[in-house]
mmCIF file of the N, C-alpha and C atoms, coordinates in Angstrom:
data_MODEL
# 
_entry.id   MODEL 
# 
loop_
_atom_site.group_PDB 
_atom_site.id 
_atom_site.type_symbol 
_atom_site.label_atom_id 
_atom_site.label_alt_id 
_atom_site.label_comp_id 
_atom_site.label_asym_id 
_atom_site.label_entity_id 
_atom_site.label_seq_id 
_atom_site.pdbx_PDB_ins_code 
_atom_site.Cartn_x 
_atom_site.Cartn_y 
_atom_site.Cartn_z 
_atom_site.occupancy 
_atom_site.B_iso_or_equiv 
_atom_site.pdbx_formal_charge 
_atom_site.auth_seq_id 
_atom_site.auth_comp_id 
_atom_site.auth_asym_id 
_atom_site.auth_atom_id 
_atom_site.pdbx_PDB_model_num 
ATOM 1   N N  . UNK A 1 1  ? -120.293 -77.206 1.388  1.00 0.00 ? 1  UNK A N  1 
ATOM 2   C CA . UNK A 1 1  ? -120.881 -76.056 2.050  1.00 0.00 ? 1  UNK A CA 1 
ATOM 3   C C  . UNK A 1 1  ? -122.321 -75.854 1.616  1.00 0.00 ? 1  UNK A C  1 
ATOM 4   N N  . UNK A 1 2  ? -122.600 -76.183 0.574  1.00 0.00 ? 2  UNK A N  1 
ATOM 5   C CA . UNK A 1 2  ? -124.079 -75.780 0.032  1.00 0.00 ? 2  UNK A CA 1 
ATOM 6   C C  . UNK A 1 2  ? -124.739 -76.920 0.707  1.00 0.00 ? 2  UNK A C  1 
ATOM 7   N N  . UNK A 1 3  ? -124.261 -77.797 1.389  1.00 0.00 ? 3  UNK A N  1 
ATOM 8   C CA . UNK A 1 3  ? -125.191 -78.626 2.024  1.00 0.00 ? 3  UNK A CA 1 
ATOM 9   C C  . UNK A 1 3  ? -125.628 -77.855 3.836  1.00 0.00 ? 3  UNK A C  1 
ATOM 10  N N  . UNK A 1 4  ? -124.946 -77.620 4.003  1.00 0.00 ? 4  UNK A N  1 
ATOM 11  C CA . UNK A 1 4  ? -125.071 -76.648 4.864  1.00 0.00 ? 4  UNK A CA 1 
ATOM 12  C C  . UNK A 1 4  ? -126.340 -75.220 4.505  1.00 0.00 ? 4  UNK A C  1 
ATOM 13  N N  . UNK A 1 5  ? -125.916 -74.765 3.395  1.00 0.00 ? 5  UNK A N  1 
ATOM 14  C CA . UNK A 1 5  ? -126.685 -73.422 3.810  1.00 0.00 ? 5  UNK A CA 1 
ATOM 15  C C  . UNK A 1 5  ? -128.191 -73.738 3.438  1.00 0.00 ? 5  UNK A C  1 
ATOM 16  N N  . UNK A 1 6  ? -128.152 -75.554 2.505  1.00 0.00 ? 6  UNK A N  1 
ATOM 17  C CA . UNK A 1 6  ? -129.638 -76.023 2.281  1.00 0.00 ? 6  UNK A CA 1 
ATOM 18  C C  . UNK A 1 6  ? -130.214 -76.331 3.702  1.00 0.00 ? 6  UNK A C  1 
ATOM 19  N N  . UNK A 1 7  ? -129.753 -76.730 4.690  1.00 0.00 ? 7  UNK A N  1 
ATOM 20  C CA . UNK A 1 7  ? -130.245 -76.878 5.746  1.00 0.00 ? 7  UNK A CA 1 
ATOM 21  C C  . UNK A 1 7  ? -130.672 -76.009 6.818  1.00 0.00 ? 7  UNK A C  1 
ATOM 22  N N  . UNK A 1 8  ? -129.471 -74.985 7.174  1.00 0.00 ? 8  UNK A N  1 
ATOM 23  C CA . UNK A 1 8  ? -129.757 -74.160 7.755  1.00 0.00 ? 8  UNK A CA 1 
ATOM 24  C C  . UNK A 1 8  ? -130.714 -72.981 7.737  1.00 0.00 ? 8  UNK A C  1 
ATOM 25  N N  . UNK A 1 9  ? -130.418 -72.585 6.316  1.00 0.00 ? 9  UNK A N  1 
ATOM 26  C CA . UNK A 1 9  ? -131.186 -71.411 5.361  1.00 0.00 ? 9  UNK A CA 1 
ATOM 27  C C  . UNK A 1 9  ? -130.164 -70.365 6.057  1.00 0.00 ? 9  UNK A C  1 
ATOM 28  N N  . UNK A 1 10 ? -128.725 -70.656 6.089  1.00 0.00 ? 10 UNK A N  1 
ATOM 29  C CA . UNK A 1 10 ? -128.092 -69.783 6.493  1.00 0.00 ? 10 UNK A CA 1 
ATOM 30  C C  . UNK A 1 10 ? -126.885 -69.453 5.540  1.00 0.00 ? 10 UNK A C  1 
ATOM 31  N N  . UNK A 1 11 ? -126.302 -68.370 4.968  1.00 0.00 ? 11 UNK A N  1 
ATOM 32  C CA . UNK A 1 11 ? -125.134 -68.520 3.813  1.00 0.00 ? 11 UNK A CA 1 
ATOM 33  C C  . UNK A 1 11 ? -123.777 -68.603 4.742  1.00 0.00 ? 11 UNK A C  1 
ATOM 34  N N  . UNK A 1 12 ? -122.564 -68.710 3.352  1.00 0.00 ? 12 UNK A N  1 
ATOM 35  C CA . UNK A 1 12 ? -121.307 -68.632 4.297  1.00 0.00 ? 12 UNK A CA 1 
ATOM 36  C C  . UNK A 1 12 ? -120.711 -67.637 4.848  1.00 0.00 ? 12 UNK A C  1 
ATOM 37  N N  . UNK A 1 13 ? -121.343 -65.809 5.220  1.00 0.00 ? 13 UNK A N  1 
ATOM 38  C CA . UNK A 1 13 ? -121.190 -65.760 5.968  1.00 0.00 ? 13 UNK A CA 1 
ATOM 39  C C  . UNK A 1 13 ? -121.270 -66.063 7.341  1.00 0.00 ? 13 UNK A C  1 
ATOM 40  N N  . UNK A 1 14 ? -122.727 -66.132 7.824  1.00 0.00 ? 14 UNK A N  1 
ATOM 41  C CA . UNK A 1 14 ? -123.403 -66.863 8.540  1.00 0.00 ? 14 UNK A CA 1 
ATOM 42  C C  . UNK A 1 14 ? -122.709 -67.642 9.102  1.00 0.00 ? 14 UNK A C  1 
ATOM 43  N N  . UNK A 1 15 ? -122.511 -68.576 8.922  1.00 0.00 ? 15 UNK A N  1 
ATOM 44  C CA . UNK A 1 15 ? -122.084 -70.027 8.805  1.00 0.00 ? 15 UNK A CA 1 
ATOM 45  C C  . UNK A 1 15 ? -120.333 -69.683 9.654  1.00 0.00 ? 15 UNK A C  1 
ATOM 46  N N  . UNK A 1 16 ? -119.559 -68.395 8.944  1.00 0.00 ? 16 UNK A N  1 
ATOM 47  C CA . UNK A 1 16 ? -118.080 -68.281 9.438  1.00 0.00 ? 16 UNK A CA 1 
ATOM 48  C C  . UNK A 1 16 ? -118.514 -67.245 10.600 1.00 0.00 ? 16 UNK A C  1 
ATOM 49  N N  . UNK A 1 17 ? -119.060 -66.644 10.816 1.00 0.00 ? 17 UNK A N  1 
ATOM 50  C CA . UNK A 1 17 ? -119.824 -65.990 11.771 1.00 0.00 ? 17 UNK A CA 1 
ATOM 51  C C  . UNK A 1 17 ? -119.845 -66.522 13.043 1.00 0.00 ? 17 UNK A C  1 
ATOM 52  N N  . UNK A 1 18 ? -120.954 -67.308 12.752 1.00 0.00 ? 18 UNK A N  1 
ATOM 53  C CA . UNK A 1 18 ? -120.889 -68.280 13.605 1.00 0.00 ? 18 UNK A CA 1 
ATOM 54  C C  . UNK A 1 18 ? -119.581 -69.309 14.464 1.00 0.00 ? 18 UNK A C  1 
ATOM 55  N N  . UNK A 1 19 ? -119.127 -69.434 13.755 1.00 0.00 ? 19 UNK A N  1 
ATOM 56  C CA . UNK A 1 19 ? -117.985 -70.532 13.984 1.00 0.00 ? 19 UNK A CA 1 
ATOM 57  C C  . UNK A 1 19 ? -116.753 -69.606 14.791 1.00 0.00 ? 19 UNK A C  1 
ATOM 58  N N  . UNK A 1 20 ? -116.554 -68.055 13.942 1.00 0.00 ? 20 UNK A N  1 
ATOM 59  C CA . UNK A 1 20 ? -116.260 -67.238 14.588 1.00 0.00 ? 20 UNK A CA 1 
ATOM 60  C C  . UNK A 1 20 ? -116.356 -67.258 16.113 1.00 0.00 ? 20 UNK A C  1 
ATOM 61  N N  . UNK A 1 21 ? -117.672 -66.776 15.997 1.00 0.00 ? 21 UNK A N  1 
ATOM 62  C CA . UNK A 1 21 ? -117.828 -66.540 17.681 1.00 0.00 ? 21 UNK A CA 1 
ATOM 63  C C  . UNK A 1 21 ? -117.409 -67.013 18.423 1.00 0.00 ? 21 UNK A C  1 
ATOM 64  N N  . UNK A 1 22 ? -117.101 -68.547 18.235 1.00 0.00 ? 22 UNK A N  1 
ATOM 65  C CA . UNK A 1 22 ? -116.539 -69.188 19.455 1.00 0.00 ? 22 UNK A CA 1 
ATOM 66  C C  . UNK A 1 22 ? -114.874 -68.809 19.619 1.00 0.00 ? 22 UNK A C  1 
ATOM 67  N N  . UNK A 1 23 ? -114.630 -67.871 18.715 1.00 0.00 ? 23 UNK A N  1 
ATOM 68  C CA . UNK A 1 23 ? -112.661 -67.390 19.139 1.00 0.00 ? 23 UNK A CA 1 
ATOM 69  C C  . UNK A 1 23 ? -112.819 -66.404 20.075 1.00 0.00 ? 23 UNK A C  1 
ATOM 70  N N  . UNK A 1 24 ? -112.556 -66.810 21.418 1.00 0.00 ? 24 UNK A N  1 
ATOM 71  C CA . UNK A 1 24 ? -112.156 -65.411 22.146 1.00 0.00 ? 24 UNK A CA 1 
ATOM 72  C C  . UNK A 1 24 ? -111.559 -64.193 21.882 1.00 0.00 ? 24 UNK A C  1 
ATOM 73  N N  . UNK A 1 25 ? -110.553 -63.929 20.774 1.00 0.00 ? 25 UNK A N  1 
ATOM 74  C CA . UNK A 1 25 ? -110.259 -63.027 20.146 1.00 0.00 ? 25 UNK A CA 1 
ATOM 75  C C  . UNK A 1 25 ? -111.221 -62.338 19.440 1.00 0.00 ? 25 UNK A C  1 
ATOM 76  N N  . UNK A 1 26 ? -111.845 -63.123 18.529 1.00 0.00 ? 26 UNK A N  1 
ATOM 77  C CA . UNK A 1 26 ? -112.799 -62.159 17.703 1.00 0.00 ? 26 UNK A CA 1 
ATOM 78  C C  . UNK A 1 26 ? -114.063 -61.685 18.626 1.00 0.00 ? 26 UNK A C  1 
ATOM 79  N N  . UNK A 1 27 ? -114.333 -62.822 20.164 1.00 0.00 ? 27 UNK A N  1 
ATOM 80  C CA . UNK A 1 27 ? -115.740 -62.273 20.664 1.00 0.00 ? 27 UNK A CA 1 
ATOM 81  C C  . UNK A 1 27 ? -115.242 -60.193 21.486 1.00 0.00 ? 27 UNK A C  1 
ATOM 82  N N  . UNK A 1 28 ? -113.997 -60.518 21.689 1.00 0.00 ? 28 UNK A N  1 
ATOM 83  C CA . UNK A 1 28 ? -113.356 -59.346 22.398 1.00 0.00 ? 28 UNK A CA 1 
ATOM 84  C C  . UNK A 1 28 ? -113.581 -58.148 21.347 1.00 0.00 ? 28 UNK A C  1 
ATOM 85  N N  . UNK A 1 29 ? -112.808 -58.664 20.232 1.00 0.00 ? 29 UNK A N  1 
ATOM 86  C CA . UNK A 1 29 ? -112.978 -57.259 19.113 1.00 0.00 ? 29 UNK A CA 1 
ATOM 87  C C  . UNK A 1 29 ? -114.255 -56.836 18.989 1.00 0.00 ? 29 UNK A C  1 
ATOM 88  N N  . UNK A 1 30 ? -115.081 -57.649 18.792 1.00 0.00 ? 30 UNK A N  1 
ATOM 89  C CA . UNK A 1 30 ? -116.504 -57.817 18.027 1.00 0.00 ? 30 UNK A CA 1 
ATOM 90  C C  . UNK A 1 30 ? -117.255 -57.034 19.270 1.00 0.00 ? 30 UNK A C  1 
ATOM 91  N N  . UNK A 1 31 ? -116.646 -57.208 20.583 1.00 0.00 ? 31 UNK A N  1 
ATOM 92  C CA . UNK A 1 31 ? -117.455 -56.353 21.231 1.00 0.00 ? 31 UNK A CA 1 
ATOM 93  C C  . UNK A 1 31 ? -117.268 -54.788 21.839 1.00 0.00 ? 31 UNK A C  1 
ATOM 94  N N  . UNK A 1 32 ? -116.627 -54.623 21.289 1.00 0.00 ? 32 UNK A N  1 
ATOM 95  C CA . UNK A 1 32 ? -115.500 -53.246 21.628 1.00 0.00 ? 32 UNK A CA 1 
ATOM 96  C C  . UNK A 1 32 ? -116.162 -52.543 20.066 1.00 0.00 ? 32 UNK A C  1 
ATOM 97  N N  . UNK A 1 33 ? -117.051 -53.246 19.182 1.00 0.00 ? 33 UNK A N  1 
ATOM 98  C CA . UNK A 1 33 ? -118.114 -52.736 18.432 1.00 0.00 ? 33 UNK A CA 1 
ATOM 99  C C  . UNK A 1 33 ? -119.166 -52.023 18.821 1.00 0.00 ? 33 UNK A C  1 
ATOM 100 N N  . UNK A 1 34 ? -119.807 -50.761 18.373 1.00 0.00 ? 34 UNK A N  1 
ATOM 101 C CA . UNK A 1 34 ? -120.949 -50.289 18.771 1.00 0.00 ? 34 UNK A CA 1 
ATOM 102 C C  . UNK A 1 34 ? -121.680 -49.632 18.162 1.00 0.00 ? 34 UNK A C  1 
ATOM 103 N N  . UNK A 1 35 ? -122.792 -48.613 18.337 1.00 0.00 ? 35 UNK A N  1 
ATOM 104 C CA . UNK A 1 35 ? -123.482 -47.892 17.054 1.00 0.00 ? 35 UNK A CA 1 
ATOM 105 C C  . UNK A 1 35 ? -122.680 -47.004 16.549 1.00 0.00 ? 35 UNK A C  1 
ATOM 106 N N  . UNK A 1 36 ? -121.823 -46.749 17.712 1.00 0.00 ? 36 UNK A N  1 
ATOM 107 C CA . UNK A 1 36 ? -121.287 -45.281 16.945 1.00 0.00 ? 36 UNK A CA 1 
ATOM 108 C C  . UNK A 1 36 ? -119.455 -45.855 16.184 1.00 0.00 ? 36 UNK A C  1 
ATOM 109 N N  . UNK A 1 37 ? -119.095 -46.604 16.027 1.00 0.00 ? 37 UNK A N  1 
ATOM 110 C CA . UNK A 1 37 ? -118.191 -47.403 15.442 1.00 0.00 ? 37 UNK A CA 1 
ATOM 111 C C  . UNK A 1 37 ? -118.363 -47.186 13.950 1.00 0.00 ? 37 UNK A C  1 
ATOM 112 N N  . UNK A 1 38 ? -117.688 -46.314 13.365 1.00 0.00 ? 38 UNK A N  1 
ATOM 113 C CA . UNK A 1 38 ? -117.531 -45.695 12.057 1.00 0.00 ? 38 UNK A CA 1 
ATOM 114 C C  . UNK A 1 38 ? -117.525 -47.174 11.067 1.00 0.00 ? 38 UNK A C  1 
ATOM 115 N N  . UNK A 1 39 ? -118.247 -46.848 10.075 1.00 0.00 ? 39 UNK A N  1 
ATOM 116 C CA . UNK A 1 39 ? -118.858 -48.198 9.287  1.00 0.00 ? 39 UNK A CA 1 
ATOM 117 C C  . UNK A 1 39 ? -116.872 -48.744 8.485  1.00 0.00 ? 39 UNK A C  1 
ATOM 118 N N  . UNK A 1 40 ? -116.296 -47.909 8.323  1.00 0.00 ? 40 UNK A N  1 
ATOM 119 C CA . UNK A 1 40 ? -115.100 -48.550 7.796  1.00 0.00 ? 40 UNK A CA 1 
ATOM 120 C C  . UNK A 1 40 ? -114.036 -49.334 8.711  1.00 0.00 ? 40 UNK A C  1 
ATOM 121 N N  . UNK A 1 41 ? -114.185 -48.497 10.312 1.00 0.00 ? 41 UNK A N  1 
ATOM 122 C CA . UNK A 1 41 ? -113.413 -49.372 11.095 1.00 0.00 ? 41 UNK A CA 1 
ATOM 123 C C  . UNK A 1 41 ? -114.500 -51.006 11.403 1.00 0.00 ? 41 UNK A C  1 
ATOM 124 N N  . UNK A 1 42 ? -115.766 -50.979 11.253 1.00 0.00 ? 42 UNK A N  1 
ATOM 125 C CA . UNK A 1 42 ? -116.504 -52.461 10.700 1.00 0.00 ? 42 UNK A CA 1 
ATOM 126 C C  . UNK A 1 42 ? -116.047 -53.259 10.083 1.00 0.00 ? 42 UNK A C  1 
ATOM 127 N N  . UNK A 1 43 ? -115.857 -52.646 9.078  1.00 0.00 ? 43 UNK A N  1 
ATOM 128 C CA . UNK A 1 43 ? -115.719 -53.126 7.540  1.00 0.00 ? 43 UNK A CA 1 
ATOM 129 C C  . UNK A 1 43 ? -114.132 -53.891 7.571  1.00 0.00 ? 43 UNK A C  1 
ATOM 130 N N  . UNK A 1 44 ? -113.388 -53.203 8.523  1.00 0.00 ? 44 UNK A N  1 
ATOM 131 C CA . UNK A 1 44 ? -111.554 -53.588 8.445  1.00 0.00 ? 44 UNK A CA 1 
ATOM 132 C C  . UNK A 1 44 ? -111.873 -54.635 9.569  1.00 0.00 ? 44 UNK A C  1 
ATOM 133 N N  . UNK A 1 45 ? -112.610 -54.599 10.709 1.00 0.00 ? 45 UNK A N  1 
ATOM 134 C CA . UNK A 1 45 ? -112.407 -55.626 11.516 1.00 0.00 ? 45 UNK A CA 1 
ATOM 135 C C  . UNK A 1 45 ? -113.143 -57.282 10.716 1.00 0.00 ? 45 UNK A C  1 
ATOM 136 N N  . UNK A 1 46 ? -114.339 -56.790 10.129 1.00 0.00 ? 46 UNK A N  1 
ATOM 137 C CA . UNK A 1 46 ? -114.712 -58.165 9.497  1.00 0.00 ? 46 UNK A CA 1 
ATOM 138 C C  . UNK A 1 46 ? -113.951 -58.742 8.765  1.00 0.00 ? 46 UNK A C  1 
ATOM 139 N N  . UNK A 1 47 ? -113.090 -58.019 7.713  1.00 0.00 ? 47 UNK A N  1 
ATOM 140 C CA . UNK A 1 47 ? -111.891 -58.133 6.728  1.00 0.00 ? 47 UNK A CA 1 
ATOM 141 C C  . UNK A 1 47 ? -110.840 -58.863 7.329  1.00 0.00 ? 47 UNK A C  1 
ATOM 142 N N  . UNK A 1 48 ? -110.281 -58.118 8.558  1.00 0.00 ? 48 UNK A N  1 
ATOM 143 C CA . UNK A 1 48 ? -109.461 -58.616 9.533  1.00 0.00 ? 48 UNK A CA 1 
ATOM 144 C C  . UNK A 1 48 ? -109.403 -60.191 9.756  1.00 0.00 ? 48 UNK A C  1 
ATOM 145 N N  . UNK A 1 49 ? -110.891 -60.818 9.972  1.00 0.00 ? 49 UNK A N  1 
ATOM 146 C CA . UNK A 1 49 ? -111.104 -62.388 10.340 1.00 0.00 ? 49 UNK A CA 1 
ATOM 147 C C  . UNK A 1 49 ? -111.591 -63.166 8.811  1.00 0.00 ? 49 UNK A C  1 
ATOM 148 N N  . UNK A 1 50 ? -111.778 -62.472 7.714  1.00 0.00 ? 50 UNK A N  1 
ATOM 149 C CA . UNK A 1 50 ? -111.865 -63.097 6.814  1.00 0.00 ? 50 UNK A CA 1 
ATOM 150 C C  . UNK A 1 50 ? -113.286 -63.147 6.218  1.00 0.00 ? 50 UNK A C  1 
ATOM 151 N N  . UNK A 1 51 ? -113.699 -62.088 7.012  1.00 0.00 ? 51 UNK A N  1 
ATOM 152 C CA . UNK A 1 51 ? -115.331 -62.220 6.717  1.00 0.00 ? 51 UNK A CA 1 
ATOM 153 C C  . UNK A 1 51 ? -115.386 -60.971 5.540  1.00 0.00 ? 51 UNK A C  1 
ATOM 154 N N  . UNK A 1 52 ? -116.320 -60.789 4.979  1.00 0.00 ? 52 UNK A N  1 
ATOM 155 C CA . UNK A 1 52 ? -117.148 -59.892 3.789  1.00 0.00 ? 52 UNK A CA 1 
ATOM 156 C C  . UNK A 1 52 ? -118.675 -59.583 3.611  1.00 0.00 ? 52 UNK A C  1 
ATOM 157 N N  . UNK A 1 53 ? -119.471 -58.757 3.586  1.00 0.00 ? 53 UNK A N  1 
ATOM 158 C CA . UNK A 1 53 ? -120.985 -58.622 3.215  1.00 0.00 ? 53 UNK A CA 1 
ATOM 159 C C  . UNK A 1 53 ? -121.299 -57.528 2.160  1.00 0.00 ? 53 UNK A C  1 
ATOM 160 N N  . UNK A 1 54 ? -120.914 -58.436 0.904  1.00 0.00 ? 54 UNK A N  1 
ATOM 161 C CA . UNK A 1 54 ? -120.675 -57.670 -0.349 1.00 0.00 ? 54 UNK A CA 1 
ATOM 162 C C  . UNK A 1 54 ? -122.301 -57.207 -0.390 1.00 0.00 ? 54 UNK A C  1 
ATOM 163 N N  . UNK A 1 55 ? -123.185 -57.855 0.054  1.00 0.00 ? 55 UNK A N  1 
ATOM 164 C CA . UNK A 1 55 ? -124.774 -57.386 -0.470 1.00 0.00 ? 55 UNK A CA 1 
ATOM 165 C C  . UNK A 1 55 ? -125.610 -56.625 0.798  1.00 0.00 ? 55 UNK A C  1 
ATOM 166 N N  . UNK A 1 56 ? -124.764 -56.242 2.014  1.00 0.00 ? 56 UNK A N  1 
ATOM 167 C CA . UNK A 1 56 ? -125.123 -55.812 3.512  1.00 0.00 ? 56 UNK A CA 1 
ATOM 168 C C  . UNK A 1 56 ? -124.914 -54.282 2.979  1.00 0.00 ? 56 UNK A C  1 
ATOM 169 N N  . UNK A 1 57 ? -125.579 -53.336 3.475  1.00 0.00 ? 57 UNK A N  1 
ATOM 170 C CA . UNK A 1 57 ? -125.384 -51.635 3.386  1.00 0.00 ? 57 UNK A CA 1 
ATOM 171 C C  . UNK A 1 57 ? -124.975 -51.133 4.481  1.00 0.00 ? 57 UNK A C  1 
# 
């Protein structure tokens, strides 16, 4: 993986993010997201697919 984020300049979220997107499931959830989407129901859907942004506010 670190060969990856030397190239991209992208980390492993990024990187599962990405790869993410292409599940029709997660593009559906992910968009049923919005500004006003309370930061903890965020926080449970990223959790949900395995994702984390321990250093994101």
């Amino acid at each position: 993986m670190a060969k990856v984020e030397a190239r991209s300049g992208q980390d492993r979220n990024d990187y599962a993010q990405r790869f993410l997107s292409r599940a029709p499931a997660y593009r559906l959830g992910h968009a049923a997201l919005n500004a006003t989407t309370p930061s903890q129901a965020k926080e449970d859907f990223a959790r949900s697919w395995g994702l984390r942004f321990p250093h994101r506010s």
